[in-house]
Every structure is written in C-alpha cells, then in structure tokens.
N, C-alpha and C positions, 0 to 999 in steps of 0.2 A: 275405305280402301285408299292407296296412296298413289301417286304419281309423280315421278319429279323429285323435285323437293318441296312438293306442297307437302303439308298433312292436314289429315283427314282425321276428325276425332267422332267416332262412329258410336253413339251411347242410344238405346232405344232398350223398350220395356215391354213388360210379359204382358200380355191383356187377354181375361179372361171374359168370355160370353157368356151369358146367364138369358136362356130365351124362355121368354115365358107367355101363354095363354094372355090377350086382353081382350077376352069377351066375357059377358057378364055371368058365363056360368062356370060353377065350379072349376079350378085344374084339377083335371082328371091327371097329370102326369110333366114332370119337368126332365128338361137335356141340356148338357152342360155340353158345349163345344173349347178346349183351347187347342191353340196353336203358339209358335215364340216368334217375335219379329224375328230382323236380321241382326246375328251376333250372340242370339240364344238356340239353343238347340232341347228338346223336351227328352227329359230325363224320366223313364217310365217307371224305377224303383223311387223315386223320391215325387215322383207326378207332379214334376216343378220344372222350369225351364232355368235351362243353366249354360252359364258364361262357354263361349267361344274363345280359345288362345288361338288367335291370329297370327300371332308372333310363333305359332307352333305348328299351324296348318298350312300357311301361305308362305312359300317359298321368298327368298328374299323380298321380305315386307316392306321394309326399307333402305331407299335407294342409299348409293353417294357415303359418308361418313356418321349416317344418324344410326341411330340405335332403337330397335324396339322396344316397345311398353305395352303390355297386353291390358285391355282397359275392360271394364262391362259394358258389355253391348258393341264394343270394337276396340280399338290400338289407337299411342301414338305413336309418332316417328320424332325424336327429340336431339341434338349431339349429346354426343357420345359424353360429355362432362358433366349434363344433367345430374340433374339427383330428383325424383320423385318420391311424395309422402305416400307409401300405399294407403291403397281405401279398406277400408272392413271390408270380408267378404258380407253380401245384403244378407238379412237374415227373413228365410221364405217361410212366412205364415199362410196357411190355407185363406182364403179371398173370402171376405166375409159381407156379404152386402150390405151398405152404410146406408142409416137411415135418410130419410130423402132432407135435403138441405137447400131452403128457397133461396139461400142466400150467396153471390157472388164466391168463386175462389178462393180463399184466404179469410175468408168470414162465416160467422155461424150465426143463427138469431140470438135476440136477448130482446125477449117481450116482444115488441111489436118494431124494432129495430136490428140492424145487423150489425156486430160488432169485428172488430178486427181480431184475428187469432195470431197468439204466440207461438208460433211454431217452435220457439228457440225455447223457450221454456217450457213447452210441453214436448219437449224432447221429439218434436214430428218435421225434423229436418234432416237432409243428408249429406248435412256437413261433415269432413274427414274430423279425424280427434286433435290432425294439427292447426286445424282453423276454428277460426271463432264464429260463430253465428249471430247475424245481428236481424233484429226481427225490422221489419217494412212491413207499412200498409198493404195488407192482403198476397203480402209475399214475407220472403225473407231472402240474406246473402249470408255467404261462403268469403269469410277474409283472410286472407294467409297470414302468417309470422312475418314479424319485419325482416326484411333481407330475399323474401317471396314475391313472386308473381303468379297469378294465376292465369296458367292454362288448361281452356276446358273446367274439369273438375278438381286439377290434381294442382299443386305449390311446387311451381320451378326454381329453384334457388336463384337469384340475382348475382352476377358475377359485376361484383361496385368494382374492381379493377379497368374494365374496362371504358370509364368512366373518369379514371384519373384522378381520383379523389387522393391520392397522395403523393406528396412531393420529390419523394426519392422512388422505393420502389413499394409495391404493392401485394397484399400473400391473400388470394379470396379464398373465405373458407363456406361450407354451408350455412346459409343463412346472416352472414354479415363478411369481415375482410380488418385487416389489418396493418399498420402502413411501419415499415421499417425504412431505416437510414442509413446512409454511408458510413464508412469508420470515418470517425470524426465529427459525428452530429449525434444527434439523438432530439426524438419526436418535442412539439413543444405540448402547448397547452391543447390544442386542438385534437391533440394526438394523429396529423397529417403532416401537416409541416414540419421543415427540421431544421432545429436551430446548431450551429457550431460548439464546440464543448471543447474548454477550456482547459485542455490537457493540465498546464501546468498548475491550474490549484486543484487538480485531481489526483494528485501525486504522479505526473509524469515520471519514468524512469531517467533523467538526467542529472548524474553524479555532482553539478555545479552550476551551471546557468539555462533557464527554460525562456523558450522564446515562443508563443503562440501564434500559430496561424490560420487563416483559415481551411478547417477538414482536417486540420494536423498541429501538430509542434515541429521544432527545432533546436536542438543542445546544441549547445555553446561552451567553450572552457575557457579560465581565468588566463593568465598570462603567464606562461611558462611551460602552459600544458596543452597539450593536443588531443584531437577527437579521435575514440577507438574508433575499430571498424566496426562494432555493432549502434555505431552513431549515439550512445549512453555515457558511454565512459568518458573519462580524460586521465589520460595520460601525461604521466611528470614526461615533460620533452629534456632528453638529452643535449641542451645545449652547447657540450662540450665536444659533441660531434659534429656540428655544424661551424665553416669555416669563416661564417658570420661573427661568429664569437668568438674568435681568436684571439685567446691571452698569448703573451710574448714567452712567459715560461711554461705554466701549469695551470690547468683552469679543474676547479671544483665544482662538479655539478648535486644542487639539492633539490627536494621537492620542490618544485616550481619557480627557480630561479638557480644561477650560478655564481659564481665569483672566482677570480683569478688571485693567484698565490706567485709571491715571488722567493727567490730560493735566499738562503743566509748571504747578509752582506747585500742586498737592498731593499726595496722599497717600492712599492704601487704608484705608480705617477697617473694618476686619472683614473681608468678602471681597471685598465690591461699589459701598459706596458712599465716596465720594471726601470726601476736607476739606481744606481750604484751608490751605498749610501759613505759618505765621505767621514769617515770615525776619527781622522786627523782633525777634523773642524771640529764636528759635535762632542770631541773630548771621549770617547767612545773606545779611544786603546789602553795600553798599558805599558806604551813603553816609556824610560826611564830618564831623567833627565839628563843624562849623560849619550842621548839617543836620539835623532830625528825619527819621526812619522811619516812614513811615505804611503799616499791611498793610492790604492790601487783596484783593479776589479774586481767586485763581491769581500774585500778585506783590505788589508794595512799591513805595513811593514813597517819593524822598528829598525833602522841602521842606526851603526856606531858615528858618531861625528866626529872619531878622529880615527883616518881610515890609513893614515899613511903610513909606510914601511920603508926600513931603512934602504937605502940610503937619504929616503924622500921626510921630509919635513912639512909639519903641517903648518900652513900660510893663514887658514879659515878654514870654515866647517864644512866645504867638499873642496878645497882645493890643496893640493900635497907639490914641493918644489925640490929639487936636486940641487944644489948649490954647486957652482962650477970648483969651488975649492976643495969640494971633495974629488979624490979622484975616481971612486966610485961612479960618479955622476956623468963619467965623458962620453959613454956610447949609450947614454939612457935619454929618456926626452926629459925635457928640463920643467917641466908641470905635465899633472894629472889633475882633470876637473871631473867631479863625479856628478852624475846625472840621473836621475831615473823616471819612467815611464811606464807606463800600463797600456798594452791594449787588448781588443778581443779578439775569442775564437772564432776558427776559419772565417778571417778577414777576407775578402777577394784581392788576388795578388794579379801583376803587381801592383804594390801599393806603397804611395811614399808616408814612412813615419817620421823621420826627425831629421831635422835640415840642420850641418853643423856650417858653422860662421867661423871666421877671422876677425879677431877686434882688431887687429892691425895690421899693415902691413908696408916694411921697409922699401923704398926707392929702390925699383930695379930686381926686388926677388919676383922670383912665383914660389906656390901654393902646390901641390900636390897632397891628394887624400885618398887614405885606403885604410882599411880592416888590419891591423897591426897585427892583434891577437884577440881571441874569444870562443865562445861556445858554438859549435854548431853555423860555421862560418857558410856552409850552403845555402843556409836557410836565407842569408841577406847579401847584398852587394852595395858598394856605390858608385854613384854616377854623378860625377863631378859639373859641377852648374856654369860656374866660372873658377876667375885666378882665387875667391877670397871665399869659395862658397860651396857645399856639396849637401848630395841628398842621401839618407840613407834608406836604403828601399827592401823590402818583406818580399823574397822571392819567389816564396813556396807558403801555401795556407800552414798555419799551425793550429794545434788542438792544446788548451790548455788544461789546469792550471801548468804554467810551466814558466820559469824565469832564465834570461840568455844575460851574459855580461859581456859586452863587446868594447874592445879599446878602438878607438876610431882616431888617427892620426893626422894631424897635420903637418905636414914633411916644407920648410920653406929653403929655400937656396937665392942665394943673392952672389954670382957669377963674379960681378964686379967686385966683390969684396973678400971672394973666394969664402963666404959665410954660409955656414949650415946652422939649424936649428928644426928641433919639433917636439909636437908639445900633443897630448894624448887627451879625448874624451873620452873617460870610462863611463860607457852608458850600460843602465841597469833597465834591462826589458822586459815586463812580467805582461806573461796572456793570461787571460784571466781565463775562467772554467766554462762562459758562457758565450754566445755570440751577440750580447746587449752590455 
C-alpha cells in the first residue's frame, strides 16, 4: 500500500501446507491446507492463487503525479515518464514436495560436500527476459540493460539528461539518450560536446566572400557590390546613383565598378570631371590655311583671316581700317579689331567676361563705351570701369551651343581740339553646349 509519495512494492508468495502424521505408525490418511498471502487471492477453477490488480481495486493508488504499475503480490507508484519491462506472467505448477536437502539455500550435496548451484544456468531464477542473470554463491542477481535501474523487481529506464551529460541540449530515450547541438556546431568525438562548424568550407551559401564565426558565418561582397537582403547574395551596386560618384557629364555603371564618359570635344581630367580638348593645339581641325582656328567649348572654329569689308581694309589678320581718304570712311569707326571667346552654359549672371582697353589715349579726351551693334544685345551690358577702361558683363544665364557677335565701341572726344574718333571691337561669343 502507498501513502504520500512513498512507495510500497508489495511482492509475497503462495505457500502451501502439506501436514502430515510423525508417529511411528502407518498414515492412515493426509490434508492439504492452502491459503494466498496478501496480493493473491485463490482461484478455485485453476486451484492456484492468483495476482491482485491494485491499480484496479484500490481507488486512487497513487497519490500526486505518479502512475500505477500493477505488480505480483502488490503495485508500484512510479512518474508518470517511467517505462517498466513487464514480468512474465509465473507459470503455476502443482507444488510437488522436494526431496529433503541437508544443505544451505543455494546449495545441494555432492558426495560428502555441498556445492554451490547455478540458478542462472539451470534456468531456476526469476529474472525478467530483459535482465541478465548472474549467478552468486548460494544466491543469484537480476541486472538490467545499461541505461536501467532497478526498482524492486522491474528496470526503470535512467533519464542521463538530467545528469547533463551534454553540452548543448539533451533527447533521453529508453534505455540510453542522445546529445544534439546548436545551428552552427555539431557533436565532436565524444558525441557530447559540440564543436563549431565551419560553414564556409561546407559550402556556405555566400555568392563571393565567406567569413566564419563562431555558431555561424557571415557574407561579405567585393567592391562594387552590396549585400542582398537574404544576407547571400551581392549585388552589382549602382554607383551611378549615388551622389558620391558624381561624374561632371555621364557616368557608366558595370558589374562591379563604374566610369565616367565625357561627351565629344573633351576629355577625362582625373576620373570624373571633363576638359575641353583644345584641337587648335593638337592639330585636330581642318581648317585651311588661308583660316585661323579658334577653340572653343567641346569644338573649334575655322575663321577667314581676312574678314574686312569695303570700305575697310585689312591692316593684319583681325584688324580692318577705314582710311580717312575715303569718303566712305567719315561716319564709320576708323578700325575694327576682331576677337573671339568661348564660354559656358548657364553661367551664373551677373558675370564679367571680357574687359575692353584703350591702348591710348590723347591729352584732354575721354572715353566713352557702349554696345554699337550685335546679336541679342539684352543678354549683355557694359559698365564702364574708368576714362580708358570697360567691362563687358553676361546679364541673363544663356543655354548653348549658341554663338553672339557683338561690336563694342570705343567713342573718344577731345573738346579742346574739337576731335572725334572711335574705333570698334568685334567680339565673337560662343557658349558652348555644356556647363564645364
């Protein structure tokens, strides 16, 4: 019986009485008496005493979380995670009276001596069929499986988890247990411990550089490319979207790297930004010897070198003159000097381009300058610096390619002498197509 959480393993046996006559005459007559301890109850078709389910008679057997085991001769109370080898049910042979045996428990004669018996080899033990029998002097034992304990009569299974025998986590199974690991280890030699595993010469999934750590890895990508989101891949990076990488014109983005392009008429200065390649120097035009070369932004231009019109006469290769002898000549300016320039698109305005000069100037005049005649005379002004000197100023942003020709005057008066004169810079303005 139980109480508690003790248990009680209640095992007791059938014993039969045999009485008989010990006086020296004859038996006249024999009486068999049996009865069954506690745990057996007599069974009157089979005239044998037979097992008690406790676990089926007695109302909650056991207390608390255990579980019953109906046992011969009584029950145990075990948790409920147990596993029990059952027994054979005994196998009841009629009681047959054994000859008389002078000698101890476990031993039988031999001659005039007593010998030890095999119980285990003579098959006269009541070991379960999952234990081993090992025979002892004038006894024998009942050994479980490894991974067993014995309670009682029966093999408890050993739960080695709770014991710690492994170093990650622990799976106990009947009769022994098994020790698994984390992702990222696997058991060593011991089959307990667990050693780190080296993803990247396991064939890690990383598309380009594997980096091992411990319990895991880490992908890495080359230079140009970045980590997807499934942390495997690399992706070619876009660097043509990033304002890191700013080329001055056009930038080319490839697998894993970029380069910048610059548009006809220059040239890569470094990596990224563009310059204007000068085809007057490098011999790189085609105009004609009878032609000056003028560079300009992103191209060249061929001008005639002999640009003057009548009534004007050519003095050099940009300068044209009016001779006072002609009479043509008398409300005209008495030279044109030709000039030309380049600059770029949408400049910030305002902005000064080209400062005209007086090589000379007579005792007593002044200077006056202004925009004679030209293209597009809104787009510039000037503003006069001193008596010998002026600036010509970009009013408004312009968008090229686009070329202005403006006469820019010098107007002189000399009061005392009652003397006029002016003399004209024909300036040639090319914007070029680009803002570099």
């Amino acid at each position: 019986m139980k109480s508690g959480c003790v248990t009680v393993l209640c095992v007791c046996a059938c014993v039969s009485v045999l009485v008989r006559s010990t006086i020296s005459e004859p038996v006249t007559e024999s009486h068999t008496y049996t009865e069954c301890t506690d745990g057996y109850q007599w069974d009157p078709q089979t005239q044998h005493c037979k097992d008690v389910n406790e676990c089926e008679t007695i109302a909650d057997a056991c207390k608390g979380e255990m579980k019953c085991f109906n046992h011969y001769g009584g029950y145990l109370c075990l948790p409920r995670s147990a596993s029990v080898i059952p027994a054979p049910e005994p196998a009841h042979t009629p009681t047959v009276p054994e000859p008389f045996n002078p000698c101890p428990l476990g031993y039988e004669p031999q001659g005039d001596s007593c010998v030890d018996v095999d119980e285990c080899e003579r098959d006269e033990h009541d070991c379960q069929p999952s234990q081993q029998c090992i025979n002892t002097q004038g006894a024998f034992t009942c050994q479980c499986p490894d991974g067993y304990r014995k309670v009682g009569t029966e093999c408890i299974d050993i739960d080695e988890c709770r014991y710690r025998y492994c170093q990650h986590h622990c799976v106990n199974v009947p009769g022994s247990f098994s020790c698994q690991c984390e992702p990222g280890f696997q058991l060593a030699g011991n089959n307990r411990s667990c050693i780190d595993v080296n993803e990247c010469e396991m064939g890690a999934p990383c598309t380009q550089r594997c980096y091992n750590t411990y319990g895991t890895f880490m992908c890495r990508c080359d230079q140009g490319y970045e980590l997807g989101p499934d942390g495997f891949t690399c992706n070619d990076l876009d660097e043509c979207s990033y304002s890191i990488y700013h080329c001055q014109h056009q930038c080319v983005n490839q697998p894993g790297k970029f380069y910048c392009e610059c548009p006809e008429g220059y040239q890569l200065l470094g990596t990224r930004l563009c310059q204007d390649v000068n085809e007057c120097e490098t011999g790189e035009h085609q105009c004609t010897e009878s032609q000056m070369c003028v560079n300009i932004h992103g191209r060249y231009q061929c001008v005639d070198t002999n640009r003057c019109q009548e009534p004007y006469v050519q003095l050099s290769d940009n300068r044209c003159i009016c001779p006072a002898t002609k009479p043509a000549c008398r409300d005209l300016p008495y030279s044109i000097v030709n000039r030309y320039m380049s600059i770029t698109s949408e400049r910030s305005v305002p902005s000064d381009i080209f400062q005209i000069q007086a090589t000379s100037l007579s005792s007593g005049a002044y200077n006056t300058f202004r925009i004679r005649s030209g293209d597009d005379n809104s787009d510039f002004y000037i503003r006069q610096i001193n008596n010998i000197s002026a600036m010509l100023v970009l009013a408004r942003a312009v968008t090229g390619p686009k070329e202005y020709t403006l006469d820019l005057e010098m107007l002189s008066v000399n009061p005392l002498l009652s003397y006029q004169t002016s003399s004209v810079l024909r300036l040639s303005v090319y914007v070029g197509p680009h803002t570099f």
